[in-house]
C-alpha positions as CSV (number, residue, x, y, z in Angstrom):
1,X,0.0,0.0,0.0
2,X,1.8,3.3,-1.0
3,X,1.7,6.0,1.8
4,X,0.1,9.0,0.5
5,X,-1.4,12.1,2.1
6,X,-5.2,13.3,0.8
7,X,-3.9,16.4,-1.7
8,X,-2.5,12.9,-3.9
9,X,-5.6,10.8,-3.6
10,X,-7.8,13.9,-4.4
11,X,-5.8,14.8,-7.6
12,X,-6.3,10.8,-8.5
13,X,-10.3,11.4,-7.8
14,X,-9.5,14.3,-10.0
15,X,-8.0,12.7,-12.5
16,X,-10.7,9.9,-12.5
17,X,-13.7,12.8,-13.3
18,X,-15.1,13.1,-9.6
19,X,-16.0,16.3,-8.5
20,X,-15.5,17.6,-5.2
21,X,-19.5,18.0,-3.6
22,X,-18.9,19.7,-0.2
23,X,-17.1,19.0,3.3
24,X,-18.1,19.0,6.2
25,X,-15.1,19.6,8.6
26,X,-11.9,17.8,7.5
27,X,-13.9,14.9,5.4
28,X,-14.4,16.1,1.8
29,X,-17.2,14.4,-0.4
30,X,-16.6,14.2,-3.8
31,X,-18.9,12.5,-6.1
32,X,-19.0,11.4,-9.8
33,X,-22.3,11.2,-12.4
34,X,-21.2,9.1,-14.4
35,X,-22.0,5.6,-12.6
36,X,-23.1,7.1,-9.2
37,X,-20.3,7.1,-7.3
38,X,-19.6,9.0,-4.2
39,X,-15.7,9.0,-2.0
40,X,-14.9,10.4,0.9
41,X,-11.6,11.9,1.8
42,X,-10.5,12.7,4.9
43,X,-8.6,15.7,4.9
44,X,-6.2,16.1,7.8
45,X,-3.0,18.3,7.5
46,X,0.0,17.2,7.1
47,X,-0.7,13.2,7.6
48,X,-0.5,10.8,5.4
49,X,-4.0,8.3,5.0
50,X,-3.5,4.9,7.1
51,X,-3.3,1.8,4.5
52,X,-7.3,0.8,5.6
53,X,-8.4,3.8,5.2
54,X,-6.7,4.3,1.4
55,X,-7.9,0.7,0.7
56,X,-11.5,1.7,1.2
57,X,-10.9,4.9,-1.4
58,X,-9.4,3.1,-3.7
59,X,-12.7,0.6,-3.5
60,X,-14.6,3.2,-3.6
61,X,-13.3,5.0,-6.7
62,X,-13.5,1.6,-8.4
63,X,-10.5,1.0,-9.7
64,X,-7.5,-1.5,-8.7
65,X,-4.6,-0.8,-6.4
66,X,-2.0,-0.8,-9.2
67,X,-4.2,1.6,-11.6
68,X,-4.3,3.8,-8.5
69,X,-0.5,3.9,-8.4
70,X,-0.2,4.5,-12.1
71,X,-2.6,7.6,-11.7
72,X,-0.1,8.8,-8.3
């Protein structure tokens, strides 16, 4: 699992046509029309995402681990 901090999970989202929605403290909500889907990214300075909670994005988005790291 690559260690990454949210600013380089939401350019993947990004990059992948979501759309950030809103946020509601440090957990932004971005969402994409074309199939539905919806991720949340927590957004806390300066850490980097534990390898769980990445896992569950990456799910989320849809897409492997390793296109994930080709998008990084």
């Amino acid at each position: 699992m690559p260690v990454v901090r949210a600013k380089e999970v939401v350019r993947v989202a990004e990059a992948l046509g979501f759309v950030l929605d809103r946020q509601k403290g440090s957990h932004a909500i971005f969402y994409r029309e074309k199939g539905g889907s919806r991720v949340v990214i927590p957004m806390h300075s300066g850490k980097t995402l534990k390898p769980k909670t990445l896992a569950g994005i990456v799910q989320d988005m849809g897409i492997s681990l390793d296109e994930f790291r080709a998008l990084l």
